[in-house]
C-alpha positions as semicolon CSV with decimal commas, in nm:
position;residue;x (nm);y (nm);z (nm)
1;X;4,146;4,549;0,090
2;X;4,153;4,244;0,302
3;X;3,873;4,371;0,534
4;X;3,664;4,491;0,253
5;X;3,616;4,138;0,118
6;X;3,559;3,996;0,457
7;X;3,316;4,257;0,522
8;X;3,156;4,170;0,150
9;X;3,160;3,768;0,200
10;X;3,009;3,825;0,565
11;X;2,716;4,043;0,424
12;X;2,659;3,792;0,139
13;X;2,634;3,497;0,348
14;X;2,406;3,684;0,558
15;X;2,215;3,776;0,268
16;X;2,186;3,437;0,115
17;X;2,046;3,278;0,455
18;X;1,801;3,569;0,497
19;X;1,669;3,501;0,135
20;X;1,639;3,137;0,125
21;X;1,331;3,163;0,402
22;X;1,150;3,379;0,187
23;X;1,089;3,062;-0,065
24;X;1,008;2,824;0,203
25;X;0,606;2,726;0,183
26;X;0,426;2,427;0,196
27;X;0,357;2,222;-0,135
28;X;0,013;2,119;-0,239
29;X;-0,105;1,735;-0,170
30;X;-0,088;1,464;-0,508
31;X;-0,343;1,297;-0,433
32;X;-0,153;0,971;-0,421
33;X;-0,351;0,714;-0,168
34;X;-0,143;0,418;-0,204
35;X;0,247;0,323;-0,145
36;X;0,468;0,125;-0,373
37;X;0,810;-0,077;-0,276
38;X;0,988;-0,190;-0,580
39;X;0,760;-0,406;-0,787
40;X;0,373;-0,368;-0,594
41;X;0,125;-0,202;-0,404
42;X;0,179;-0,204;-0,028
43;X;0,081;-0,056;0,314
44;X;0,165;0,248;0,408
45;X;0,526;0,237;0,577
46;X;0,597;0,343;0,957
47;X;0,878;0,594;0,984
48;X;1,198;0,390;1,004
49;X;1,054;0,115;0,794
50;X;1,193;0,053;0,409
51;X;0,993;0,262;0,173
52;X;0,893;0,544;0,460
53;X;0,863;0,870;0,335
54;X;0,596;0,819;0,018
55;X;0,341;1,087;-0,065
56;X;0,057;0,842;0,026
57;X;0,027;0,863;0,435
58;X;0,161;1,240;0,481
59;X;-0,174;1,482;0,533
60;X;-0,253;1,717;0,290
61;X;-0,179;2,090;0,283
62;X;-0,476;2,277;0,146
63;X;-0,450;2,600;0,037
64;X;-0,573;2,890;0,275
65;X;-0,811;3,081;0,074
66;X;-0,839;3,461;0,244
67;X;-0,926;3,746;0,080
68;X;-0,750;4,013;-0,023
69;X;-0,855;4,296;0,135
70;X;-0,913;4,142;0,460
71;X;-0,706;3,883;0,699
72;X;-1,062;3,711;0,759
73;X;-1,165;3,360;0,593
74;X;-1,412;3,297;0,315
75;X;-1,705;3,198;0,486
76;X;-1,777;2,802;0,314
77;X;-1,958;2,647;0,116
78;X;-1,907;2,873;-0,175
79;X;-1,890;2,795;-0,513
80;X;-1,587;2,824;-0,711
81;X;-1,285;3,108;-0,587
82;X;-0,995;3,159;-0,815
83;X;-0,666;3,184;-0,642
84;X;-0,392;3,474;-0,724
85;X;-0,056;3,452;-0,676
């Protein structure tokens, strides 16, 4: 009985790291241009500096619009694409 529940927490644990990859994606950019300390508008922070770490000076991730049926790219400019999930 012993091994049995070893065997069954081993697999689950194994399970659980597998899994957690498969949520993993980039988020979209907010749009936010500007960083804030406490009470005002200031530059963008340097890593290590207080307030690093804001929205403001990381580059966007834009989608990657591909079509369905094919790995290649939607040739640009286009007009407007509606994405599926």
């Amino acid at each position: 009985m012993k091994k049995l529940a070893k065997i069954t927490a081993f697999l689950t644990l194994i399970m659980l790291c597998l899994c957690s990859t498969a949520f993993a994606g980039a988020l979209p950019d907010t749009g936010q241009t500007i960083s804030y300390n406490d009470t005002a508008e200031i530059p963008c922070p340097a890593p290590g500096e207080d307030f690093y770490g804001q929205d403001a000076p990381i580059p966007a991730h834009t989608p990657n619009w591909t079509r369905a049926e094919t790995t290649s790219p939607i040739p640009q400019p286009r007009g407007q694409w509606c994405g599926t999930m």
